[in-house]
DOTOR-310167 format. One record per residue (C-alpha): residue number from 1; residue in one letter; y, z, x. Coordinates in steps of 0.1 Angstrom, whole numbers. Layout:
N
<k->NUM r->A py->Y pz->Z px->X>
...
***
This chain:
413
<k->1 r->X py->-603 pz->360 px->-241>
<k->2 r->X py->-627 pz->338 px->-221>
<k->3 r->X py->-602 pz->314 px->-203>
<k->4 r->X py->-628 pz->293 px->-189>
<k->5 r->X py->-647 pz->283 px->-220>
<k->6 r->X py->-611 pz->279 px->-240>
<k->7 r->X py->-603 pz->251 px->-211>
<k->8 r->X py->-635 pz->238 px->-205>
<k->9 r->X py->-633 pz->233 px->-248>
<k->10 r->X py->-600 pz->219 px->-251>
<k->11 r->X py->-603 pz->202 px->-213>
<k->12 r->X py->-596 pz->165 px->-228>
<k->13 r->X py->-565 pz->173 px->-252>
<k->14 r->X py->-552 pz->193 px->-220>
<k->15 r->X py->-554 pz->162 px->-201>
<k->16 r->X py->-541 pz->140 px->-224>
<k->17 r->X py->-512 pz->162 px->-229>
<k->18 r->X py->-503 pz->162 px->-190>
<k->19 r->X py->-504 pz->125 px->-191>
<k->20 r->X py->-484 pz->124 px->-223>
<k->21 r->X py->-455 pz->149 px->-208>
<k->22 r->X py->-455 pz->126 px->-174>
<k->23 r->X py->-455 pz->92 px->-190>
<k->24 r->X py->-428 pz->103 px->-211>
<k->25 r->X py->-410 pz->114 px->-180>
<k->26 r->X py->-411 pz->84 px->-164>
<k->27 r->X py->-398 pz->63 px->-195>
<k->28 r->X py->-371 pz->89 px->-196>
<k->29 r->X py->-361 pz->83 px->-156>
<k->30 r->X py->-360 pz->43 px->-161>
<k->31 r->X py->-343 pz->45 px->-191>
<k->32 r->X py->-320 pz->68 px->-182>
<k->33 r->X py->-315 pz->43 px->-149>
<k->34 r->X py->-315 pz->12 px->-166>
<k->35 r->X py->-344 pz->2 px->-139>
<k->36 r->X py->-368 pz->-23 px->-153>
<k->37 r->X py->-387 pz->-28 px->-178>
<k->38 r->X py->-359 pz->-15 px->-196>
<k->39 r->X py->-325 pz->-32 px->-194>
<k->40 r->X py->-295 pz->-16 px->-206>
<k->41 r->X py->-267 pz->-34 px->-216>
<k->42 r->X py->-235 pz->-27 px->-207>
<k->43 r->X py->-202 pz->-35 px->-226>
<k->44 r->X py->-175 pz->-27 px->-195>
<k->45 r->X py->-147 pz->-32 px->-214>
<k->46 r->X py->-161 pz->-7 px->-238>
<k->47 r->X py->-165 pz->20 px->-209>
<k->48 r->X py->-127 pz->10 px->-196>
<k->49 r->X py->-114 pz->18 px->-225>
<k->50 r->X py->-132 pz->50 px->-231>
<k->51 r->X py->-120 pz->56 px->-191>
<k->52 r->X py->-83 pz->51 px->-205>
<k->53 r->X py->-85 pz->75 px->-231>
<k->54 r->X py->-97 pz->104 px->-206>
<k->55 r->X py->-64 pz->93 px->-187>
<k->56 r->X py->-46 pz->125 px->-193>
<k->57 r->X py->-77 pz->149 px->-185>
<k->58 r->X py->-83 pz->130 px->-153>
<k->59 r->X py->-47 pz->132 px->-141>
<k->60 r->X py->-25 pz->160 px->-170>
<k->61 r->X py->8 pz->152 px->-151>
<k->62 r->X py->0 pz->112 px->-153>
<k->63 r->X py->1 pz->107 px->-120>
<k->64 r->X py->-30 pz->91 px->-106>
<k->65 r->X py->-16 pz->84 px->-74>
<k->66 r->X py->-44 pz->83 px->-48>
<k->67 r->X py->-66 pz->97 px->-74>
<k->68 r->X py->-97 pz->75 px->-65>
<k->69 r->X py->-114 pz->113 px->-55>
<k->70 r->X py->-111 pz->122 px->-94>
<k->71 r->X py->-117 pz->97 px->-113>
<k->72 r->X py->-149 pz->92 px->-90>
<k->73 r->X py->-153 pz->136 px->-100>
<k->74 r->X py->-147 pz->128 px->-136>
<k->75 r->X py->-174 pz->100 px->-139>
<k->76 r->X py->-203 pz->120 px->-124>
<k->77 r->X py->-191 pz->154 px->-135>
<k->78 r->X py->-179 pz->149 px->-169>
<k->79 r->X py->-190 pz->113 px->-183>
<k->80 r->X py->-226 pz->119 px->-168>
<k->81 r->X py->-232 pz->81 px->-168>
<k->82 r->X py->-265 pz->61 px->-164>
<k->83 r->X py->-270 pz->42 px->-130>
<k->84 r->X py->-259 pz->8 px->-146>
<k->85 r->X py->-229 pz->24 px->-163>
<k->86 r->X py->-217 pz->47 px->-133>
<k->87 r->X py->-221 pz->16 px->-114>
<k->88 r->X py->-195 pz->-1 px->-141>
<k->89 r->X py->-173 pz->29 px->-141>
<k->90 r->X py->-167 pz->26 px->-108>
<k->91 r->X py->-153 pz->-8 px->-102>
<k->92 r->X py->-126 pz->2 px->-128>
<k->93 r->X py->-102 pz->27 px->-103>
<k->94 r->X py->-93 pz->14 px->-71>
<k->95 r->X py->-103 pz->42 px->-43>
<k->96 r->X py->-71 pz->36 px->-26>
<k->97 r->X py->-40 pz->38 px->-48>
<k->98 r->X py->-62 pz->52 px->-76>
<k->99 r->X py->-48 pz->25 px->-99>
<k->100 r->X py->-71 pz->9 px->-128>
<k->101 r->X py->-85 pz->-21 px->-125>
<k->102 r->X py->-90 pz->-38 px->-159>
<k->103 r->X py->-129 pz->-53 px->-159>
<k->104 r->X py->-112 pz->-85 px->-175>
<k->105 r->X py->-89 pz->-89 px->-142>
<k->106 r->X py->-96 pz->-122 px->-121>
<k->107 r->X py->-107 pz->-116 px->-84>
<k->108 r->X py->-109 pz->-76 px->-87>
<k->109 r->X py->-129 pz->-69 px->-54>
<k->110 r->X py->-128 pz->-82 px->-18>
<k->111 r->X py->-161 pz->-84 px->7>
<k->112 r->X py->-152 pz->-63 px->37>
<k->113 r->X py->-170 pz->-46 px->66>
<k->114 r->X py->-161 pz->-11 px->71>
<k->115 r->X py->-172 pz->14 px->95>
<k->116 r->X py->-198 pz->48 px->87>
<k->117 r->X py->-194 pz->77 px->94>
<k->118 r->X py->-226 pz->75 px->115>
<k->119 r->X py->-209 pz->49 px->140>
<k->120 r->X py->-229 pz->21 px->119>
<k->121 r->X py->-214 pz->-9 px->96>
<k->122 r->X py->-218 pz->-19 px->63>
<k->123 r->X py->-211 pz->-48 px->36>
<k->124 r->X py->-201 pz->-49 px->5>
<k->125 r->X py->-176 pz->-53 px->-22>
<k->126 r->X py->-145 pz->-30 px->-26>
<k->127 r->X py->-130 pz->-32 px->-60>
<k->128 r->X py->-91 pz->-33 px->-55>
<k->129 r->X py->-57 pz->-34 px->-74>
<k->130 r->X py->-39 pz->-51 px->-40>
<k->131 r->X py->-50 pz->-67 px->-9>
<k->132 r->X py->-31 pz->-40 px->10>
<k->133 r->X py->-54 pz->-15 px->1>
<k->134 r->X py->-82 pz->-38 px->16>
<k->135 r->X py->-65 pz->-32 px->53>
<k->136 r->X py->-56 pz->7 px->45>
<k->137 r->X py->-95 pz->16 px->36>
<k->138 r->X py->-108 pz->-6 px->61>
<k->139 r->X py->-82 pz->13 px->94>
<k->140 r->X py->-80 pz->51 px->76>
<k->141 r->X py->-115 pz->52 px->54>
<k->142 r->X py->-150 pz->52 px->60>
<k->143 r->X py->-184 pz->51 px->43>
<k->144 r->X py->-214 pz->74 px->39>
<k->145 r->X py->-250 pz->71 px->24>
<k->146 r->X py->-249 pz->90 px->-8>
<k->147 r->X py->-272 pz->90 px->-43>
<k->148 r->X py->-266 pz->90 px->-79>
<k->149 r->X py->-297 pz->100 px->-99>
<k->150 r->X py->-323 pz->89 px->-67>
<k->151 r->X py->-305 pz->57 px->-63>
<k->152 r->X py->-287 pz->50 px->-26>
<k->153 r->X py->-253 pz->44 px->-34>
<k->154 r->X py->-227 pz->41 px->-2>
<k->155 r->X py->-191 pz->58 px->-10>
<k->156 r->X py->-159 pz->54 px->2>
<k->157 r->X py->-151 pz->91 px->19>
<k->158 r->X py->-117 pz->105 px->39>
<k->159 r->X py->-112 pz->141 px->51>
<k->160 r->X py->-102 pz->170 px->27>
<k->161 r->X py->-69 pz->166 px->20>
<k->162 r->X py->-72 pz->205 px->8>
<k->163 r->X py->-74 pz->217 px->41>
<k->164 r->X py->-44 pz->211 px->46>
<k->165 r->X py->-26 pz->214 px->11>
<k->166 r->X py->7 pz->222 px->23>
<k->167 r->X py->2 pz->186 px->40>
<k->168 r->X py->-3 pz->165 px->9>
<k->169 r->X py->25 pz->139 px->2>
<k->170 r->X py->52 pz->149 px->-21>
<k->171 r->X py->37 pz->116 px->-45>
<k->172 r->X py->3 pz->128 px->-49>
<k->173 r->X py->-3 pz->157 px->-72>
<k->174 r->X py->-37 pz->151 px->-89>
<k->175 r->X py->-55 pz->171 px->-61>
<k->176 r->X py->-65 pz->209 px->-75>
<k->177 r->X py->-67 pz->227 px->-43>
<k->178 r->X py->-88 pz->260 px->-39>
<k->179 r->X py->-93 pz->278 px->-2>
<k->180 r->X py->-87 pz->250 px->16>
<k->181 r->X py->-114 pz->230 px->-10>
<k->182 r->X py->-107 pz->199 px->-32>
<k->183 r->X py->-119 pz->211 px->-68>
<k->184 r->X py->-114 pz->182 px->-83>
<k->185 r->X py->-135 pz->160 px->-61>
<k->186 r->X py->-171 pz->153 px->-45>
<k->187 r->X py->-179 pz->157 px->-13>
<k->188 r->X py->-212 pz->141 px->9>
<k->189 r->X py->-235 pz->154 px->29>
<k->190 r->X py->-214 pz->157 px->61>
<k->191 r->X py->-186 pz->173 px->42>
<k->192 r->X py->-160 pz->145 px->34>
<k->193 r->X py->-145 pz->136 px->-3>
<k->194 r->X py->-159 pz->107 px->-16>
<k->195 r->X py->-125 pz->84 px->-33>
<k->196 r->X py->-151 pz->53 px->-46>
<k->197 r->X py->-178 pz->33 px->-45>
<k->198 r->X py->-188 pz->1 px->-18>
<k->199 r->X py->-206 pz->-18 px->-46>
<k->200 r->X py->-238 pz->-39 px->-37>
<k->201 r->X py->-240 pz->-28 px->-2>
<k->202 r->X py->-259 pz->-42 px->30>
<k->203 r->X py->-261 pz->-26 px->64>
<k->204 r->X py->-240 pz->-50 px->85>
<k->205 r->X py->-258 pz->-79 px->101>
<k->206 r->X py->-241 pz->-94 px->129>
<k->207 r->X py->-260 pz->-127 px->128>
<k->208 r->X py->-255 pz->-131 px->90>
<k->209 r->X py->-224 pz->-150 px->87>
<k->210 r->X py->-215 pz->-139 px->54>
<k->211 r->X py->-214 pz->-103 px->65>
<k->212 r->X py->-194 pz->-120 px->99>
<k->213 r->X py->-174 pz->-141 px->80>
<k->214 r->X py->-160 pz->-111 px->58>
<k->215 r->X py->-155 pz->-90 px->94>
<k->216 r->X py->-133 pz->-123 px->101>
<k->217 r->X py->-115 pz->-126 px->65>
<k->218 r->X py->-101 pz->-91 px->63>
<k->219 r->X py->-91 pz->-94 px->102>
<k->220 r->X py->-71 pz->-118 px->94>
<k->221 r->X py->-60 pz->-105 px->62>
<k->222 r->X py->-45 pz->-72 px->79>
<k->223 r->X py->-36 pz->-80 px->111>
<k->224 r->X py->-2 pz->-74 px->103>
<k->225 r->X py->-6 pz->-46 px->85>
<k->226 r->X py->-31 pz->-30 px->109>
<k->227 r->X py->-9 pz->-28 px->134>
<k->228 r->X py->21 pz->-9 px->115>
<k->229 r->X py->21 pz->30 px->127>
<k->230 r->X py->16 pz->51 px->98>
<k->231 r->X py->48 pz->68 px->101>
<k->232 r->X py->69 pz->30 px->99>
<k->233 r->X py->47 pz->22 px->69>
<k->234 r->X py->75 pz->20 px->41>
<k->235 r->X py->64 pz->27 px->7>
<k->236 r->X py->40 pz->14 px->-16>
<k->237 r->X py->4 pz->29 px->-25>
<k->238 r->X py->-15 pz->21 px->1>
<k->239 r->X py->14 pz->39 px->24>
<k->240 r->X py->5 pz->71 px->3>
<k->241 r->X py->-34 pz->67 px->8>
<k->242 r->X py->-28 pz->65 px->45>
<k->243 r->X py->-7 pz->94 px->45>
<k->244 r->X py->-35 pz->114 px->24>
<k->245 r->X py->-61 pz->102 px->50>
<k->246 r->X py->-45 pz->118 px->78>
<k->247 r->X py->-40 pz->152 px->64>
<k->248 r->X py->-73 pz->162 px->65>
<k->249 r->X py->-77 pz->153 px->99>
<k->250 r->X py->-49 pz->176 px->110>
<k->251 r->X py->-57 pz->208 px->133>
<k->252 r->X py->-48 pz->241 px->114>
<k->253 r->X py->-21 pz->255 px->133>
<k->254 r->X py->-42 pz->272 px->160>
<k->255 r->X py->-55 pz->239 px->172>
<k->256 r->X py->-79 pz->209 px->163>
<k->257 r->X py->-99 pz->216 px->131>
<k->258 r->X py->-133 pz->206 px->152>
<k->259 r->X py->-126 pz->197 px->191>
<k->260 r->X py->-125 pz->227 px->215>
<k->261 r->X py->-110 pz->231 px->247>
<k->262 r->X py->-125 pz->241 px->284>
<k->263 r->X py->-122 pz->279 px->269>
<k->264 r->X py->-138 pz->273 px->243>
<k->265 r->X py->-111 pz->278 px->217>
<k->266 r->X py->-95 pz->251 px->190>
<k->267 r->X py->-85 pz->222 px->213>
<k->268 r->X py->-43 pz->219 px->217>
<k->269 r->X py->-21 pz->189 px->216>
<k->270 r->X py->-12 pz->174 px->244>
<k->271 r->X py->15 pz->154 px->229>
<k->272 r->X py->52 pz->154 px->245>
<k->273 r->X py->83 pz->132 px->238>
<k->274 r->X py->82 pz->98 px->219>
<k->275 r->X py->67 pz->75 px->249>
<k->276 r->X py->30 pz->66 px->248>
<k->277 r->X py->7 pz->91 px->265>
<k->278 r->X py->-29 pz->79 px->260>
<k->279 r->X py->-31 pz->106 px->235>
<k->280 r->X py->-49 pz->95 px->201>
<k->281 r->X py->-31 pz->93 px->168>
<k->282 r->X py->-27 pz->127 px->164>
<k->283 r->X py->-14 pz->138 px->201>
<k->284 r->X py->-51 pz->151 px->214>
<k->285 r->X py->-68 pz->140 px->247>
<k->286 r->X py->-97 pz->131 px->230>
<k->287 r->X py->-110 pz->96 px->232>
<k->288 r->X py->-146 pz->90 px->239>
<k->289 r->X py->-148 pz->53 px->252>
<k->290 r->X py->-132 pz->31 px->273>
<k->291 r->X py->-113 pz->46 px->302>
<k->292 r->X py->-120 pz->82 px->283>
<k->293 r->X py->-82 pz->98 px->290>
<k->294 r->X py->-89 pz->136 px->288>
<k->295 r->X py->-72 pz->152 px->312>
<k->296 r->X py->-39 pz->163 px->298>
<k->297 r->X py->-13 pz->163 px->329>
<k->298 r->X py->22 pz->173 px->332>
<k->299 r->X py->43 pz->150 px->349>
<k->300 r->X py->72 pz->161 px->374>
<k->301 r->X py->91 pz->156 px->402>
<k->302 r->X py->67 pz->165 px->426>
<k->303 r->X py->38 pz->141 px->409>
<k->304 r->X py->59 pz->113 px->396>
<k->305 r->X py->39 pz->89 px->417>
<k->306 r->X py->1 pz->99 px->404>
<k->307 r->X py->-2 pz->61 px->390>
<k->308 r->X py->5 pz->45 px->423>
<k->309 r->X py->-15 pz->69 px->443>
<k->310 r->X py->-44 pz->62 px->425>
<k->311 r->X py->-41 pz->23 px->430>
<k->312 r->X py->-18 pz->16 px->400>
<k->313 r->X py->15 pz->6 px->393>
<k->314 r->X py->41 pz->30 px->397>
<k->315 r->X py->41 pz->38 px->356>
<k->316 r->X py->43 pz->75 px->360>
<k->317 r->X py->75 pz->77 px->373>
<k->318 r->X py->86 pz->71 px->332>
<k->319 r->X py->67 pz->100 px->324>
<k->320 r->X py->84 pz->127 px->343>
<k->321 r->X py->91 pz->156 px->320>
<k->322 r->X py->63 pz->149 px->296>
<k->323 r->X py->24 pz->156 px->296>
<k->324 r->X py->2 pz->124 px->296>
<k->325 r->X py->-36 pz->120 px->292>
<k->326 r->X py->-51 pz->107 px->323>
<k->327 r->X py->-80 pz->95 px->326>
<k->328 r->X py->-110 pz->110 px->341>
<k->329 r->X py->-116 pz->84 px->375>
<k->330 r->X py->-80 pz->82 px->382>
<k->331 r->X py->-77 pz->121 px->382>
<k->332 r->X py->-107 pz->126 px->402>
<k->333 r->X py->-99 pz->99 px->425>
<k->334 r->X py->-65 pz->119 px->427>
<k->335 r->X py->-77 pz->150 px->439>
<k->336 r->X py->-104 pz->131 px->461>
<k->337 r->X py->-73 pz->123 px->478>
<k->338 r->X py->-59 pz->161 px->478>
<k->339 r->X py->-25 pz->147 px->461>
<k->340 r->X py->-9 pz->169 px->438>
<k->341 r->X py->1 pz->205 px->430>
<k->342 r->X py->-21 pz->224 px->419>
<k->343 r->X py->-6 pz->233 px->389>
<k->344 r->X py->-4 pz->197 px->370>
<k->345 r->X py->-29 pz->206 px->343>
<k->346 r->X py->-25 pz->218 px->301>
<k->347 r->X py->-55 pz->234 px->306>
<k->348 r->X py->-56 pz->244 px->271>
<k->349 r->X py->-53 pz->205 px->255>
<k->350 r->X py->-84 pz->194 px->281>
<k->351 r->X py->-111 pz->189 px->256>
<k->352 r->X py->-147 pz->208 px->262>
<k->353 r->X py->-166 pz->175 px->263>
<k->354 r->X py->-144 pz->167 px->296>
<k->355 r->X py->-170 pz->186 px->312>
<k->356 r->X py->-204 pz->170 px->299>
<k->357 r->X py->-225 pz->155 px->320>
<k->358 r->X py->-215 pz->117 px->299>
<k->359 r->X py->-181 pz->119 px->304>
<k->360 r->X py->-182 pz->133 px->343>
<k->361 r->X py->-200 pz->97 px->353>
<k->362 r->X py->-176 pz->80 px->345>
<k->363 r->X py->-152 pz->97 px->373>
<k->364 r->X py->-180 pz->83 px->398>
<k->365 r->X py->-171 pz->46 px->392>
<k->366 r->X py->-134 pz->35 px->385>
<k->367 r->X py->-111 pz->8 px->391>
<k->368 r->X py->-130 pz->0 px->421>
<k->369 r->X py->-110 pz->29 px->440>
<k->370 r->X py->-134 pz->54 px->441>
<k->371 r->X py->-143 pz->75 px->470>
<k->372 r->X py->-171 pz->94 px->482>
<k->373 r->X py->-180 pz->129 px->466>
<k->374 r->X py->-149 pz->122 px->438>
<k->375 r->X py->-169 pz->142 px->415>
<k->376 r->X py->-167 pz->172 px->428>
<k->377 r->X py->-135 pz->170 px->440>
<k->378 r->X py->-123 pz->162 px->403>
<k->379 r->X py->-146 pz->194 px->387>
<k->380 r->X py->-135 pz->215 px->411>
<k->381 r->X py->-99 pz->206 px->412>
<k->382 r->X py->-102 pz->211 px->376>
<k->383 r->X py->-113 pz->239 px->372>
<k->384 r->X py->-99 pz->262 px->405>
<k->385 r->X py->-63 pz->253 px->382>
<k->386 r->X py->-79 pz->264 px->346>
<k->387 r->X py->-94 pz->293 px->358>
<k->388 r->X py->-69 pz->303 px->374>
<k->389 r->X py->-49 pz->300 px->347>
<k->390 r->X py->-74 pz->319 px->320>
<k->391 r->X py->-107 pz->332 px->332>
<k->392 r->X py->-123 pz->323 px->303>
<k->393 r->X py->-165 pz->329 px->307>
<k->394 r->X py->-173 pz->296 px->281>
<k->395 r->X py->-153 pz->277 px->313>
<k->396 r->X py->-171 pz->294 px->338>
<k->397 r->X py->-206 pz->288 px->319>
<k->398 r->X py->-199 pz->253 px->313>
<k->399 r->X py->-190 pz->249 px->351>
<k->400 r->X py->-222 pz->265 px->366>
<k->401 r->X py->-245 pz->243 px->337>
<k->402 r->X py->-227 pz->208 px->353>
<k->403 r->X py->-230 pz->219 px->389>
<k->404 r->X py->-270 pz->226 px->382>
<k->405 r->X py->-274 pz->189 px->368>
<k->406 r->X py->-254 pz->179 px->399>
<k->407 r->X py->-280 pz->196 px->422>
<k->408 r->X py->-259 pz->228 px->426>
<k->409 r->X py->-229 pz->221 px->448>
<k->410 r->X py->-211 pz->254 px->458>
<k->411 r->X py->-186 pz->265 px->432>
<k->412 r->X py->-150 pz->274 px->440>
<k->413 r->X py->-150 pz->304 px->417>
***
């Protein structure tokens, strides 16, 4: 068969056909997604009840309690909505306490600000069954770009609660759990499970006072709240969100689940005792602004004064008997002035980005104390002791790359 001469015959009705097939797929995208010309109507109250009636597939043991993770899976997964309607389906659950939020109810959403997981901001409106879960999203929750059939959506998203399912609180029961995965739920990009929806979004503006004046609002709102431990929180929904939150952000029992330490291995707690240590929430030496505490340091009898030596009050003395996480000048400026043991450090809860280029500048300048060569003094003091104490290679590599940015002082090992 001459291929050529059948095209060149039937060229026209081949063409017209191609434009048919993608014409017809375009109608069949805006349709499907309600995007103009074509406007779908939407009865909500229709789409809550069907919602309802999947109730007992969603959740078999009727518990929905901080189910905002499946009803979310159970709208993309099993309703297969179109853009208007998933958008509808989705102000009906509240992402916190997984409760369901009639579209009839007065006042259903409140504008907030919450935090990405990229460091940015972003506005919107989250839909809510109580103003408590406003504050819990807002401290324990953050939000990540996402799509739904090629339109940006932002979600709500927290850490797998799966990996870490002998973690999950006694009340919550609707998560399905499968090697250390949520099957049950939807995850982003990055990895996190998505619990619900930040409806009609806007990166955060800081001079556009409405997105300000929300920041302000929900301030104000959870100020209280906000500044409740999560172990005193006392019942209630939101209580069992927070608890959810945090299980995912737990460290499997060999250490932290992504921070390593100087050797290179899952980073330790460096949590002791029940007085404040500059640890983080969890009991790591890992903050990353501000005075950057990193350096996890036992405190005895024969250091009890480390606070006042390095132009402090004399604070440490509380300590004795328990590790704390010092910060990076005033332990540098501590060795500087060759105080100490020797043997003061949890090498093994000192975080690997202690040793970064970043985080070493800031033991160059501190508390107006500082004194000259303070860097090396700290690096080396650091790690002579870790070394010492494992001669770990990742330690010893990390060491020679830091003194080559430096300019190559001699090393101690």
């Amino acid at each position: 068969m001459n291929y050529k001469k059948l095209f060149k015959k039937y060229k026209y009705l081949i063409l017209a056909i191609v434009i048919i097939t993608v014409i017809v797929t375009i109608i069949s995208y805006l349709r499907i997604n309600c995007i103009e010309p074509f406007v779908c109507s939407v009865d909500s109250k229709e789409l809550y009840d069907g919602l309802m009636k999947d109730f007992d597939v969603i959740f078999p043991d009727h518990n929905r309690n901080s189910g905002g993770g499946q009803f979310y899976d159970h709208i993309v997964n099993n309703i297969k909505p179109n853009y208007r309607e998933f958008l509808e389906y989705n102000k009906m659950y509240c992402a916190v306490s997984g409760s369901p939020i009639d579209p009839g109810r007065q006042d259903p959403f409140k504008n907030i600000v919450i935090e990405s997981t990229d460091g940015s901001k972003y506005y919107g409106k989250q839909y809510i069954c109580c103003w408590p879960c406003v504050c819990d999203m807002v401290k324990y929750g953050k939000v990540e770009t996402h799509e739904y059939r090629g339109n940006e959506i932002v979600v709500f998203v927290i850490d797998d609660p799966c990996s870490n399912e002998s973690d999950i609180p006694d009340e919550v029961s609707a998560f399905k759990c499968e090697n250390g995965k949520t099957k049950n739920g939807l995850y982003t990009k990055s990895g996190r499970l998505i619990v619900g929806i930040l409806h009609d979004h806007e990166v955060y503006d800081s001079n556009n006072s409405k997105h300000t004046d929300a920041e302000k609002d929900v301030d104000k709102l959870c100020e209280s709240r906000n500044s409740i431990e999560p172990d005193e929180l006392q019942g209630g929904m939101g209580d069992i969100f927070v608890k959810l939150s945090l299980v995912g952000k737990k460290p499997s029992k060999s250490g932290h689940s992504e921070l390593k330490n100087i050797y290179g291995e899952p980073l330790h707690k460096c949590k002791t005792g029940d007085s404040p240590g500059s640890w983080d929430s969890e009991g790591y030496c890992s903050e990353r602004g501000g005075g950057v505490h990193q350096i996890c340091f036992n405190v005895d009898e024969n250091n009890k004064d480390f606070s006042k030596d390095t132009g402090q009050s004399d604070w440490s003395r509380e300590r004795v008997g328990n590790n704390h996480c010092m910060c990076l000048g005033a332990w540098a400026l501590y060795k500087a002035k060759n105080k100490g043991t020797g043997d003061e450090l949890v090498c093994e809860s000192i975080p690997d980005m202690a040793l970064s280029k970043d985080y070493i500048n800031n033991w160059n300048t501190w508390n107006g104390n500082e004194l000259d060569d303070q860097i090396v003094a700290g690096v080396d003091s650091l790690v002579k002791q870790c070394y010492n104490k494992q001669k770990s290679e990742h330690l010893k590599e990390r060491y020679d790359e830091l003194r080559s940015e430096y300019g190559n002082w001699t090393s101690v090992l």
